[in-house]
N, C-alpha and C positions, 0 to 999 in steps of 0.2 A: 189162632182162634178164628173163626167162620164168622163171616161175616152177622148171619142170622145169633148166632153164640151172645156177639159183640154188641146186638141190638138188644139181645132178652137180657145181657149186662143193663144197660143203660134202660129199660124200661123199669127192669124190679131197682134201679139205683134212684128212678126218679120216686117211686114208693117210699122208701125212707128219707129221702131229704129234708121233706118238709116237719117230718119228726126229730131227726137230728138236728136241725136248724133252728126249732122249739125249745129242744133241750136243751139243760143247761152242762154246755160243755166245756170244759177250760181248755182253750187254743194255748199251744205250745207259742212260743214268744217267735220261733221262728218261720210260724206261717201268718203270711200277709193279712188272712181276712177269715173268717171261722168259715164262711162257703167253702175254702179251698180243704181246708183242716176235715170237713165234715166228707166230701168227697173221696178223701184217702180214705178215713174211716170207711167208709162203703164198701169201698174195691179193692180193700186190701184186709179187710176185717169183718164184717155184718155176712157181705155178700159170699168172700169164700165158705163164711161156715154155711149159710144157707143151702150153697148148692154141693156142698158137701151131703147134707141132712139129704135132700130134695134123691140124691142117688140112694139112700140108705131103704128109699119107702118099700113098703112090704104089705102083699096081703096076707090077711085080713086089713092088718094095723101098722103103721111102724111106733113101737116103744121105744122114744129115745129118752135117752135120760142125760143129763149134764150137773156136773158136780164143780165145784165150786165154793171158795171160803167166803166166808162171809162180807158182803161189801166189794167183791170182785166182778161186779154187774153180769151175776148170773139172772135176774130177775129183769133186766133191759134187755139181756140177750133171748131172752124167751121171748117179749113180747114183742120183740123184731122177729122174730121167726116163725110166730103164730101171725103176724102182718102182712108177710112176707108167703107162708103157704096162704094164708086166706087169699089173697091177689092171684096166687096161682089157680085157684080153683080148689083147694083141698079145704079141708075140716083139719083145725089143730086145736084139739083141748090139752090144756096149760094147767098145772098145777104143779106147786110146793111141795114137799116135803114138810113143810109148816101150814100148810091146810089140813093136814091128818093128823095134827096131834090130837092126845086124849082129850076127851072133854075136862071140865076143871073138874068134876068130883073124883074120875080116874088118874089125874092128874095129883089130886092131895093123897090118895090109894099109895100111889107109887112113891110117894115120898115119907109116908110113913112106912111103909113095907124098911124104908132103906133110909134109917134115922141116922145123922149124921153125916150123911154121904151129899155134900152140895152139889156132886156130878147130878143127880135127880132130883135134886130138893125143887127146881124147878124144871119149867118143860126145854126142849130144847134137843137135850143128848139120847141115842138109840135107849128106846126103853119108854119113851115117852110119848113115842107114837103109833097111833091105830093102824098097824097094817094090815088087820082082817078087813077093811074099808079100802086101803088104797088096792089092796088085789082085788077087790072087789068091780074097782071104778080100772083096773088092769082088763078084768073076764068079761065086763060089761063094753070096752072098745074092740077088744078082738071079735066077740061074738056081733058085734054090729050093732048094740040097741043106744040107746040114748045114755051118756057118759054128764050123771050130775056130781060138779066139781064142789065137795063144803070149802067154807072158807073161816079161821079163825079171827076172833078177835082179839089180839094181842091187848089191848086195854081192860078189860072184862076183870073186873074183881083184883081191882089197884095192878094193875100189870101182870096179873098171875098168867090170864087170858082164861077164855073158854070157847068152846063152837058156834060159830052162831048157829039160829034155828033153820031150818032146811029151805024157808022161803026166803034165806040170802043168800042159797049157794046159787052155783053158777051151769044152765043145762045146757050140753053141745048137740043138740041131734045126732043120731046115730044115721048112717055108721060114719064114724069120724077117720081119718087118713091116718092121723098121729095122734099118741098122747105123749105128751112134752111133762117131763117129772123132772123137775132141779129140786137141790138140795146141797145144803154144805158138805154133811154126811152120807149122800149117796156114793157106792163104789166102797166103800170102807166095810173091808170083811174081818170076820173074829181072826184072832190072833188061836191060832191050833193048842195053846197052854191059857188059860187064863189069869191076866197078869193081876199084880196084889191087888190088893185094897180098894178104892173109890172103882177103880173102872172093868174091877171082875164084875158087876152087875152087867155096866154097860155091854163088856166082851157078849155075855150069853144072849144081849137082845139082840145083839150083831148078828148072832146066827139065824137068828128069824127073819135078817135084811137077804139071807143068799133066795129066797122065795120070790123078791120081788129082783135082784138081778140076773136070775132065770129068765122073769119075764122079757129082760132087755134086747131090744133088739140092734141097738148102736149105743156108744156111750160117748158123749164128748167132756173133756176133762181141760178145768183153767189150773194150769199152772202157776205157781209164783213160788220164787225164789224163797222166801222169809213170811212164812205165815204170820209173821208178828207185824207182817204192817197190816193186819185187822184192824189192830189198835194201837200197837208203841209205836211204827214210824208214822204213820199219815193218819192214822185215828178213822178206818172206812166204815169201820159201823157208826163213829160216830156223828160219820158227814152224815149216812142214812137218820141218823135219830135228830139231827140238826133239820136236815130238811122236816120231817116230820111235825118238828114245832114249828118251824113258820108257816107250815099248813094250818098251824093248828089244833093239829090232833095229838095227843097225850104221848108221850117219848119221855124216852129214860135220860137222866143225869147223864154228865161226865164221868160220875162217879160210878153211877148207875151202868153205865157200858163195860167202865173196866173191869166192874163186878162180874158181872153178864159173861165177857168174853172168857176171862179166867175159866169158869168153867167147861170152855170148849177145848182150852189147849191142851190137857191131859190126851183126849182120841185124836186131835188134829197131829201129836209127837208120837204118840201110838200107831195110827193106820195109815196118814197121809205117805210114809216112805214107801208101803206095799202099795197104793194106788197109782202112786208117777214114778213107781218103776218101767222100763219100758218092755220086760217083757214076764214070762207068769202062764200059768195053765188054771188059773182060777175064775170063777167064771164071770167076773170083767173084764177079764183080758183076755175070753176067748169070742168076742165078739167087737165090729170093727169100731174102732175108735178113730177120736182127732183129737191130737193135744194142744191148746192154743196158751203158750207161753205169754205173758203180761208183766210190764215191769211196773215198779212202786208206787208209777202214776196212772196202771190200769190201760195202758198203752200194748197192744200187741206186739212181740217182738218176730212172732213167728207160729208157723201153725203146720203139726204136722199129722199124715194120714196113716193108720194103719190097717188094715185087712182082716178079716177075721182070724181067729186061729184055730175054730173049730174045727174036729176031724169025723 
C-alpha cells in the first residue's frame, strides 16, 4: 500500500471513529479498551467495504444494493457508507426497502386479497411493497434530478404502520453519486415453479423484484451461517425492538418479534440458498458483488470480492 493509500486509510478511519466510539458496541472480552476493538472494526471491516463500493461508482449513478437479514446491521452499514461517501465529496441517498412499503389502506387490500395467509396478513414479505415508487426514486437518480426518499411509520395504526406524509420524507439533491437500497429481501429471486401454499403469493411478487435487480449496479450481500440467530440464538431483532423502547418510541413484545419473524422464515428457507450461492447467471449474480461473512455475534469473519459476470 502507497504511502498516499495509507494516509486516505487513516483519514476516512478518523471519520468514523467518533461514531463507533458513540455507539453502543460490545468489546470482545479480549481487547483491552473499546478504542482498540473499534479501530479493527474500521480497517478490517466499515473501511474495506467502503472502498470496495467507492471502485463500484458509475455514471450516471452507482445503484448499490445490500441485502441482509434482519438485525445483521445492514442499516449501520448504510449509514457508515453514506458518512463515509458524503466526506468524500459524493451524494449518497440511502433508503430501505421498508421505506416503500404500501400505504396502510394497500396494505389491508393485500391481506384481504389473501385471507389466511400470515405471510401478507401484515407488511414486511415481497408483495407488500410499492415498487412502482422505488423504480421511480431508481429513474429519478440515474437521470440526475432530485431523489425524494419516503419514509414509513412503523407505529401508525397499533403497529400496522403506514407512510408518512411527503413533508417527512427525506430530499437528496440531484444528481446524486449513489443510491444505497438494503433490504432483508433484496437479491431473493422467484423460485422458476411456484412453491405450495402461504408463499406462491409471495413467489409471483418476487417476479416484480427482477425489475429493480436490473437496475443494480453492484450488490453487497451479509452472510450468516444460521439465519435463525434473527431470533432463537441471540434474539437480533429483538435487541433492535429493545433499543427502540428505551428510546421510547413504541416496539413490539418479545412475543411480538417471535410472531413478526415467523413470518419471514418461510422466503428467508426458500431464496436465501439461491442468493449465497457463489455462482449463477441470474441477474444478481451477474453483476459485481462482496460477500461479507459475520458470525453469531455480528463480527466479520471475512469478506470476499467478485467481478461481474455479465457478457
Amino acid at each position: 500500500m502507497t504511502a498516499a493509500a495509507m494516509s486516505r486509510r487513516q483519514t476516512l478511519g478518523r471519520v468514523l471513529e467518533p461514531l463507533l466510539l458513540s455507539a453502543s458496541v460490545t468489546v470482545p472480552s479480549h481487547y483491552p479498551s473499546k478504542a482498540e476493538y473499534v479501530h479493527q472494526l474500521i480497517d478490517t471491516y466499515y473501511l474495506p467495504v467502503f472502498l470496495w463500493a467507492e471502485k463500484q461508482l458509475r455514471s450516471p449513478c452507482l445503484v448499490l444494493g445490500l441485502s441482509c437479514v434482519q438485525g445483521g446491521g445492514k442499516t449501520t452499514m448504510s449509514s457508515y457508507l453514506e458518512t463515509l461517501f458524503r466526506a468524500t465529496g459524493r451524494t449518497c441517498a440511502t433508503l430501505s426497502l421498508d421505506d416503500v412499503y404500501l400505504p396502510h389502506a394497500d396494505q389491508l387490500k393485500v391481506a384481504a386479497s389473501n385471507p389466511h395467509n400470515p405471510l401478507l396478513e401484515h407488511r414486511g414479505n415481497p408483495g407488500t411493497h410499492d415498487l412502482n415508487l422505488l423504480m421511480s426514486l431508481i429513474d429519478d437518480a440515474n437521470a440526475g434530478r432530485d431523489v425524494l426518499v419516503p419514509r414509513y411509520d412503523k407505529s401508525a395504526y397499533n403497529g400496522r404502520g403506514d407512510r408518512f406524509p411527503k413533508d417527512k420524507w427525506v430530499r437528496y439533491p440531484g444528481p446524486v453519486d449513489v443510491l444505497l437500497i438494503e433490504g432483508w429481501c433484496l437479491g431473493f429471486e422467484a423460485s422458476p415453479t411456484d412453491p405450495p401454499g402461504h408463499l406462491r403469493p409471495v413467489n409471483q411478487a418476487l417476479r416484480e423484484f427482477d425489475r429493480v435487480h436490473a437496475a443494480l449496479t453492484a450488490l453487497i450481500v451479509v452472510h450468516v451461517d444460521d439465519v435463525r440467530w434473527v431470533y432463537t440464538y441471540v434474539g437480533w431483532r429483538e435487541q433492535a425492538e429493545a433499543q427502540m423502547r428505551d428510546q421510547g418510541v413504541p416496539a413490539m413484545t418479545s412475543t411480538q418479534v417471535s410472531d413478526f419473524v415467523d413470518r419471514f422464515m418461510p422466503a428467508y428457507d426458500q431464496y436465501l440458498p439461491a442468493l449465497y450461492a457463489t455462482d449463477g447467471d441470474s441477474l444478481v449474480h451477474r453483476v459485481p458483488r462482496l460477500t461479507i461473512d459475520i458470525d453469531v455475534d455480528r463480527k466479520c469473519r471475512g469478506i470476499v470480492a467478485r467481478e461481474s459476470t455479465k457478457v
